[in-house]
C-alpha positions in Angstrom: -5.8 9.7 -29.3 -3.4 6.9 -29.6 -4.2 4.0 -27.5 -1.6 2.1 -27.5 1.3 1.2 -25.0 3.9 4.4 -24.5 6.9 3.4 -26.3 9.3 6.1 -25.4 11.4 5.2 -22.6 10.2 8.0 -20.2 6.4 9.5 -20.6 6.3 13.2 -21.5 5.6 15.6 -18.5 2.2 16.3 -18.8 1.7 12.0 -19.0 4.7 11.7 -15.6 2.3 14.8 -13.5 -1.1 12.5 -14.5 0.5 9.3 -13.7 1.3 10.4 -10.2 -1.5 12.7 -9.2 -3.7 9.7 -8.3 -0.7 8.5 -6.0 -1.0 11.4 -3.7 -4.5 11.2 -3.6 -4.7 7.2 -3.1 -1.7 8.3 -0.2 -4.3 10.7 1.8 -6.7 7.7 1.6 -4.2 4.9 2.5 -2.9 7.3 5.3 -6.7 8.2 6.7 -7.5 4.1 6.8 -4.1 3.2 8.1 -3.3 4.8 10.9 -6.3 7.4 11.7 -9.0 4.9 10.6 -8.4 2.9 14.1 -8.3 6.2 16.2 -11.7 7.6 14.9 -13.3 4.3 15.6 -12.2 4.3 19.1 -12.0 8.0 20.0 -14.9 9.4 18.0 -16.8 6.6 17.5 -16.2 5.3 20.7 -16.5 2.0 19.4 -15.4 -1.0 22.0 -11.8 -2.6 20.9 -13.2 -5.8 19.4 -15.3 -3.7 16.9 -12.7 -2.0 15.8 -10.4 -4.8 15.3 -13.2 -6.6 13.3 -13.6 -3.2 11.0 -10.0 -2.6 10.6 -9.9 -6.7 9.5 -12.6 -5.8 7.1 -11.0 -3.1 5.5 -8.2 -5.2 5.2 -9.7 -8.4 3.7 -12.2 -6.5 1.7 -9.6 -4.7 -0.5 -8.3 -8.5 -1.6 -11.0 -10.2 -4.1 -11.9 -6.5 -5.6 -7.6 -6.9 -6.7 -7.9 -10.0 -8.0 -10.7 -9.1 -10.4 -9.3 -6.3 -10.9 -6.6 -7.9 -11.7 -7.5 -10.8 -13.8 -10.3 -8.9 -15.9 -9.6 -5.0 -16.3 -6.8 -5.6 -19.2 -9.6 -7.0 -21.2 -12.4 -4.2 -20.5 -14.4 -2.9 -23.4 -11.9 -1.4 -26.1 -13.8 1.3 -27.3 -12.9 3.2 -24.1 -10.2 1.4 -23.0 -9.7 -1.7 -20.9 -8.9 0.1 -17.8 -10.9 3.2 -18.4 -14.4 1.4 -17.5 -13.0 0.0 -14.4 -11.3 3.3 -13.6 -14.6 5.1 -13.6 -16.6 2.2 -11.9 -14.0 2.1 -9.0 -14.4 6.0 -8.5 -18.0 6.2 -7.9 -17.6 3.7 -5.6 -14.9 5.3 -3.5 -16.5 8.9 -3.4 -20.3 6.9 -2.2 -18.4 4.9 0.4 -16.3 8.1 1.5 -19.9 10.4 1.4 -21.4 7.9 3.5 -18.4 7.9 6.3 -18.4 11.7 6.3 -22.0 11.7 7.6 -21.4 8.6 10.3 -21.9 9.5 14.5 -22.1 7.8 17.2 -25.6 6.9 16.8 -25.0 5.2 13.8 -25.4 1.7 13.2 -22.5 -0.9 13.1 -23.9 -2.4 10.0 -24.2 0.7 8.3 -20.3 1.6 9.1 -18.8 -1.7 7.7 -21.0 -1.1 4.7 -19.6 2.6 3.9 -16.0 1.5 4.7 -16.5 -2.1 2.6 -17.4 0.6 -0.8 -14.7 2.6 0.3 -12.0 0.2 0.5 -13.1 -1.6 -2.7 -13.7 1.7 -4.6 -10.1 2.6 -4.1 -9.2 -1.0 -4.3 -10.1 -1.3 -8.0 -8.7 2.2 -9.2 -5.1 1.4 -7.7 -4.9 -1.9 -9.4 -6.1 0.2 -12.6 -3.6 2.6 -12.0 -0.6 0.3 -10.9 -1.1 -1.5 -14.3 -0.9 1.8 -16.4 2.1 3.2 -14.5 4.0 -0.1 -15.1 3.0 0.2 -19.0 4.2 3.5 -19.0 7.4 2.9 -20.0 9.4 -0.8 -20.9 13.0 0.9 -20.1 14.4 0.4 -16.5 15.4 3.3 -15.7 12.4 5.1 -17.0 10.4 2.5 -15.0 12.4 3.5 -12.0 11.6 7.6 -12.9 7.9 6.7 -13.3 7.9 4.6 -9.8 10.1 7.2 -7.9 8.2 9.9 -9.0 4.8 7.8 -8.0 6.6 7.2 -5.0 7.2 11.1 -4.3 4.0 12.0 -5.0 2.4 10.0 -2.4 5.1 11.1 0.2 3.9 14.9 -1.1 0.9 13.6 -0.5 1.3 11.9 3.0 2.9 15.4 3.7 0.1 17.4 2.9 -2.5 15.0 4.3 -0.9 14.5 7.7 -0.7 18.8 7.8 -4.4 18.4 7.7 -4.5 16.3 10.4 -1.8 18.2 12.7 -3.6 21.3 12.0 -7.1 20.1 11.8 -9.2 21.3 14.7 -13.8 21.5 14.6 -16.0 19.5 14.6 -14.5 16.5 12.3 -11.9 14.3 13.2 -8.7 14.2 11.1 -9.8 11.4 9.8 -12.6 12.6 8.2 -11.1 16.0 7.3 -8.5 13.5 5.4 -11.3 11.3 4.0 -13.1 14.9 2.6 -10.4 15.9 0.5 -9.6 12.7 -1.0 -13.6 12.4 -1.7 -13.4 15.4 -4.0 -9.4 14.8 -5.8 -10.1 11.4 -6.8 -12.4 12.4 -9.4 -9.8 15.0 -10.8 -7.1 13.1 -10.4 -8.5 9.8 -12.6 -9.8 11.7 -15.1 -6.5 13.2 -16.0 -5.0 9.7 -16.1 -7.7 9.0 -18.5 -7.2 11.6 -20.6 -3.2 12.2 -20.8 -1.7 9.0 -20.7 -2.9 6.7 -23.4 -4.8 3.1 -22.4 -3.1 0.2 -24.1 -5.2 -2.1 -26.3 -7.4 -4.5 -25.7 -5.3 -7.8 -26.1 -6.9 -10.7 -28.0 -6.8 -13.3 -24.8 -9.9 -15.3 -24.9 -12.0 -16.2 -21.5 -11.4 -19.2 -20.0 -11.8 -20.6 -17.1 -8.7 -20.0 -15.0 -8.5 -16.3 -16.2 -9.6 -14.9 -12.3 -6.9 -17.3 -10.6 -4.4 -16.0 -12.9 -2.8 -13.3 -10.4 -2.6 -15.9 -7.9 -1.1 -18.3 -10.0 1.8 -15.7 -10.5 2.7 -15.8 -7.3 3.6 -19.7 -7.5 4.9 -19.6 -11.2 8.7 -20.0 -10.3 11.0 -19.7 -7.0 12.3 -15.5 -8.0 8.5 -14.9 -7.5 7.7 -16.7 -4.5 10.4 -15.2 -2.7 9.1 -11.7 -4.2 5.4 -12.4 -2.8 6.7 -13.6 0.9 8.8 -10.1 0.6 5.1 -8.2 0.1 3.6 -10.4 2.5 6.1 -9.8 5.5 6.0 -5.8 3.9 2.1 -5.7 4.1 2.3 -6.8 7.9 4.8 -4.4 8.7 3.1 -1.4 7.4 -0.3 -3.1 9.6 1.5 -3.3 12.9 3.3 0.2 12.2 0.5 2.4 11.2 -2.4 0.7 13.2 -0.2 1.2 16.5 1.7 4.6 16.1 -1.4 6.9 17.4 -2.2 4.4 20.3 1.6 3.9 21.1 2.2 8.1 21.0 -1.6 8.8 23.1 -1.4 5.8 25.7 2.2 4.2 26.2 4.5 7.9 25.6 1.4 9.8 27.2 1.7 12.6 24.7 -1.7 12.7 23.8 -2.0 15.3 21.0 1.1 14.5 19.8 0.2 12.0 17.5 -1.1 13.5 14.3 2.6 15.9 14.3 4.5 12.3 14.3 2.7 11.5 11.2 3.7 14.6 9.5 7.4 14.8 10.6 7.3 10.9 9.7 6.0 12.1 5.9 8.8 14.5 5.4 11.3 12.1 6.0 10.1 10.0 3.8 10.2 12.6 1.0 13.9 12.9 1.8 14.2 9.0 2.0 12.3 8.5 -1.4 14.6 11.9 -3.1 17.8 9.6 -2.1 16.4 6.3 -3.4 15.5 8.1 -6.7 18.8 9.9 -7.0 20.4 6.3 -6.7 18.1 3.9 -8.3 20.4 3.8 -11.4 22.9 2.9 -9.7 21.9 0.5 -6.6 19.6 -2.6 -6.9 16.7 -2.4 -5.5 17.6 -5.9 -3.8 20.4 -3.6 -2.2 17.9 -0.5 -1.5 15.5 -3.2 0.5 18.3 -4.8 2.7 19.1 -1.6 3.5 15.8 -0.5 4.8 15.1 -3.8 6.3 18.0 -3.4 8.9 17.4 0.0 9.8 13.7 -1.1 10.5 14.7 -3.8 12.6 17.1 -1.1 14.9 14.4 0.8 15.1 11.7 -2.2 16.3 14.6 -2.9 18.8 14.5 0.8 20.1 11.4 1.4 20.0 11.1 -0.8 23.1 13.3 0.9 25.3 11.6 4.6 24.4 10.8 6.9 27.2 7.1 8.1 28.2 6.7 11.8 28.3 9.5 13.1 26.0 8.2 14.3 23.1 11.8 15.0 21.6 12.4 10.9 21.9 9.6 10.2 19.9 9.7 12.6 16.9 13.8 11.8 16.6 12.6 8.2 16.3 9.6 8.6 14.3 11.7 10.4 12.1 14.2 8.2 11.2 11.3 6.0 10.2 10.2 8.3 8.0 13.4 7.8 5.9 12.8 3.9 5.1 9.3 4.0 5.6 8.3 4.1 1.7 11.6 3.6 0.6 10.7 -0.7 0.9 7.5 -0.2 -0.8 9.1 1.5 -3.8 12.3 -1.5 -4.2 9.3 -4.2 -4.0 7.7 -2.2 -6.8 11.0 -2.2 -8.8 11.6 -5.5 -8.7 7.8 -6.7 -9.5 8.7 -4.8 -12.8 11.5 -6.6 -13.7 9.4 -10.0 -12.9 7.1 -8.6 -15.7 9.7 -7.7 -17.8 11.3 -10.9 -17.5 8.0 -12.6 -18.3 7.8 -10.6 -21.3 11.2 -11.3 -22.8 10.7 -14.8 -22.4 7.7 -15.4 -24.4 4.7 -15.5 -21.3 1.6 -14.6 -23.3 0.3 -14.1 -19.7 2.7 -11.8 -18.7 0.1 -8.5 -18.2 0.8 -5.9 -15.9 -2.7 -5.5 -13.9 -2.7 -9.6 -13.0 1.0 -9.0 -11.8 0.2 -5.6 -9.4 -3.1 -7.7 -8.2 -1.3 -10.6 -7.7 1.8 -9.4 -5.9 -0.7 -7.0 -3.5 -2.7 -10.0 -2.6 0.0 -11.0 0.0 0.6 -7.5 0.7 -2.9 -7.1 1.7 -4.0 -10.7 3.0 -0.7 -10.4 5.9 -1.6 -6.7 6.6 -5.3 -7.9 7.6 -4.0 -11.1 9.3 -1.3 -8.7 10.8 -3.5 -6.5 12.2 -6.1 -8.7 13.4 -3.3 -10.6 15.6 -2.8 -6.8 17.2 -6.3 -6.6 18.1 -6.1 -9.5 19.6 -3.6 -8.8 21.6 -4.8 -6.1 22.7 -8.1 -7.4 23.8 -6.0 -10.1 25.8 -3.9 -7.7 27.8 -7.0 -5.9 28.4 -6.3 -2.3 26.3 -9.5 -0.4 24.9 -8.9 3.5 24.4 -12.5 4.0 24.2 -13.2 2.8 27.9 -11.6 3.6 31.1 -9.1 0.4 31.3 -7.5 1.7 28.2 -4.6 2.7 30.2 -4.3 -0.6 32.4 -1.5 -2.2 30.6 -0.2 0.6 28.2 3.4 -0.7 28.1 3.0 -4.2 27.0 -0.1 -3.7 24.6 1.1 -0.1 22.7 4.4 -0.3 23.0 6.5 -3.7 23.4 3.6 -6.0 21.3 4.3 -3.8 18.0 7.7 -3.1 18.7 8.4 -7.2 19.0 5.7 -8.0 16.0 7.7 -5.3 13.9 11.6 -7.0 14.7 10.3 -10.3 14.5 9.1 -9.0 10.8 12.2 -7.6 9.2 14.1 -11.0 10.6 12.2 -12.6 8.8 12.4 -9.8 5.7 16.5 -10.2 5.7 16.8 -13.7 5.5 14.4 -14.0 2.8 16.3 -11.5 0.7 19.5 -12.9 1.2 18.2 -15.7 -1.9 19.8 -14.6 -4.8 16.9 -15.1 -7.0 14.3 -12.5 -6.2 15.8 -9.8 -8.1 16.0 -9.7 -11.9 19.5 -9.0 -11.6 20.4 -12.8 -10.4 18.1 -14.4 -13.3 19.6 -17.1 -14.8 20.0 -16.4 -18.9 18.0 -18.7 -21.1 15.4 -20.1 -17.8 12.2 -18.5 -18.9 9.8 -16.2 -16.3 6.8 -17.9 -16.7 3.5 -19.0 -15.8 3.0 -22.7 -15.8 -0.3 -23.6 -17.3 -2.7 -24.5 -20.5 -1.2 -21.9 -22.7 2.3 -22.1 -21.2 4.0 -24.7 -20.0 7.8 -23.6 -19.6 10.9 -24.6 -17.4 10.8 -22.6 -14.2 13.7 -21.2 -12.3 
C-alpha cells in the first residue's frame, strides 16, 4: 500500500467511512466522560462532591501531556509501519484496559484505583485522537475537501452522540448509562482504528532530526504569530464552555428543573439537533467562513446562557425546547475552530515552515482546549462545594438554584463575551492573512517575520 499523503482533493469513500468511524466512537466516549462521567461518580458511586470534582479535574488535565507527545513525536514513529500506526495501536490498548477496569468499579472500590482506570482511559483515547486528527487533516490539501472530510467527521460524532445518548435514554439494569456508554466504546474502538489503519494510507516518515525543543514544539505554535494566538484563546474559551455545559446539564435537569429522569432524553434530543446543525454548516461551508459560522454560534450561545437563567422548574417542555436549540450550535463551534486550524496549517505550508506538521498543530491547538475545560470545570466544583451542593448527600438540594442553575448559566455568557470579542480580530481566519507575511514558527530552523 501506498504510504504516502492522499493527494486527491477528497479521499475515496471507503478512506471518508474509515476516517470518520473513529469520530463516532471517540463521540460515545467524550459524551460518557463529559456529561455522564460526573453523574455516575455522584449517583452510583456515591462519591462526596470534592472527589468528584478532583476526578473530573483529573480527567481533564490528564488528557494534556499525552497531546503534546502525541503531538510532538507520533509524525516521526517507526516507518516501517507508519508514524502514526504505532501510536494508534499503543493508545488503543490503553483505552480498552482503562475502560475494562471502570466497567468492573463499585462502591467498594478504592479511590486510588478509580483515578487510575480513568487516568488510562483518558490518555488511551487521548493519544489515538491526536493520531487521528493528524491523519484526517492530511487527508486532503484542498479546502473544500478539508471542509468534506471535517463535516463528515463532524457528522459522524453527532451520529454518534445520537446513538450513544439512545443508550443512555433507554438504558435501564444494573449499569449506569455511563458504563453502558463506556461498554460499547470499549469493544468499537478496536474496529474502528484498525480500519483507519488499513484504508487510509499513513504518510511518511519525514527526515526531521531530534532535537531538543521537538516536545515544546505544539506549544510553541500557539505563540508563533498573532492569527494563532487569537485561534488558541478561541479553543481555550471553547474548551471551557463545553466543561461548564456538559458537566452541569444532568445536575441542572435532576436538582434545579426537578425532572429527575429527564436528563439522559435531553442529551439525546440535544444530539439530534446537532446533526441538523452540523447538515446546515456542511451544506454551507463552501460558501460561509468559518469566522462567520463561529460568530454565529457564539451569539446564539450567549441568548441561550441568558435564558437559561430565567428557566422554569418542573416543565419538561421548557427544558427540551431549550436544550434543543443548543443542540443546533452545540458542535457547529467545534467544527469552525477545526476549519480554521486547517488553514493555519495550510498557511504554514505555503510559506515554507519545515515545522508545519499536522499532529504538533491538533496537539497544540487542543492543549488550550483541554487545559480551560479542566480549569473550567474545577471552578464549578468549587462552586459548588461553596454554596454547599452535593447530589450524593442529603444537602444536595439546599441551594439548587444558585449552584445548578444560575453559576453555569452566568460562567457560560460570561464565556461567549469573551468568544465574540475575540473574533471580531480580523486575523484569526486564513481569509484576513496578509499576502507575502509568512505563518511560521519562530525558532532554530525558522526564523521568519510574523504577522
Amino acid at each position: 500500500m501506498d504510504r504516502g499523503i492522499i493527494t486527491r482533493s477528497t479521499p475515496s469513500v471507503s478512506q471518508m467511512l474509515a476516517l470518520s468511524m473513529p469520530t463516532w466512537v471517540f463521540t460515545g466516549y467524550d459524551l460518557a466522560r463529559r456529561t455522564f462521567l460526573a453523574a455516575y461518580l455522584s449517583y452510583d458511586l456515591c462519591l462526596p462532591i470534592a472527589a468528584v470534582g478532583w476526578l473530573v479535574i483529573l480527567a481533564g488535565l490528564a488528557a494534556i501531556p499525552a497531546e503534546i507527545i502525541a503531538g510532538a513525536l507520533c509524525d516521526r514513529g517507526p516507518g516501517r509501519l507508519g508514524p502514526r500506526v504505532s501510536w494508534m495501536l499503543c493508545g488503543t490498548a490503553l483505552l480498552v484496559a482503562g475502560g475494562v477496569v471502570m466497567l468492573c468499579l463499585d462502591r467498594t472500590s478504592s479511590l486510588l484505583l478509580v483515578a487510575l482506570a480513568l487516568i488510562a482511559l483518558v490518555v488511551g483515547w487521548a493519544v489515538c485522537n491526536v493520531t487521528h486528527g493528524a491523519w484526517a487533516l492530511e487527508a486532503t490539501r484542498d479546502g473544500i475537501g478539508r471542509a468534506r472530510v471535517f463535516g463528515l467527521r463532524s457528522l459522524a460524532g453527532i451520529l454518534g452522540a445520537i446513538s450513544f445518548s439512545l443508550i443512555g435514554a433507554l438504558h435501564t439494569g444494573r449499569w449506569s448509562p455511563f458504563a453502558a456508554i463506556l461498554l460499547v466504546v470499549s469493544i468499537g474502538a478496536p474496529l474502528a482504528h484498525a480500519g483507519l489503519i488499513l484504508f487510509v494510507p499513513d504518510r511518511a516518515s519525514p527526515p526531521i532530526a531530534w532535537h531538543r525543543g521537538t516536545l515544546l514544539e505544539p506549544v510553541r505554535l500557539l505563540f508563533a504569530n498573532r492569527g494563532n494566538r487569537r485561534l488558541a484563546i478561541l479553543f481555550a474559551l471553547n474548551g471551557a464552555h463545553t466543561a461548564v455545559t456538559g458537566t452541569a446539564y444532568l445536575y441542572l435537569v435532576d436538582t434545579a428543573l426537578t425532572l429527575p429522569g429527564w436528563g439522559p432524553t435531553g442529551v439525546l434530543v440535544q444530539s439530534i439537533c446537532a446533526a441538523i446543525g452540523i447538515a446546515a454548516a456542511i451544506a454551507s461551508g463552501s460558501r460561509v467562513p468559518p469566522t462567520w459560522t463561529l460568530k454565529a454560534a457564539f451569539w446564539i450561545n450567549l441568548l441561550l446562557a441568558v435564558s437559561l437563567i430565567v428557566l422554569t422548574p418542573g416543565r419538561p417542555a421548557a427544558l427540551i425546547v431549550w436544550t434543543a436549540l443548543f443542540g443546533l450550535v452545540s458542535a457547529v463551534d467545534f467544527m469552525a475552530l477545526r476549519l480554521l486550524l486547517g488553514e493555519r496549517l495550510d498557511l504554514a505550508a505555503r510559506n515554507g515552515d519545515v515545522n508545519a506538521r499536522a499532529a504538533a498543530h491538533y496537539a497544540g491547538f487542543h492543549l488550550p482546549f483541554n487545559l480551560c475545560g479542566a480549569l473550567a470545570t474545577g471552578l464549578l466544583f468549587a462552586g459548588y462545594r461553596l454554596l454547599g451542593f452535593d447530589p450524593a448527600t442529603s444537602i444536595g438540594t439546599e441551594h439548587p438554584y444558585l449552584a445548578a442553575q444560575l453559576m453555569p448559566a452566568v460562567c457560560a455568557a460570561l464565556l461567549m463575551a469573551i468568544s465574540i470579542q475575540t473574533l471580531r480580530n480580523r486575523d484569526v481566519g486564513a481569509e484576513n492573512a496578509i499576502p507575502g507575511k509568512p505563518l511560521a514558527l519562530k525558532s532554530d530552523m525558522v526564523r521568519a517575520e510574523q504577522l
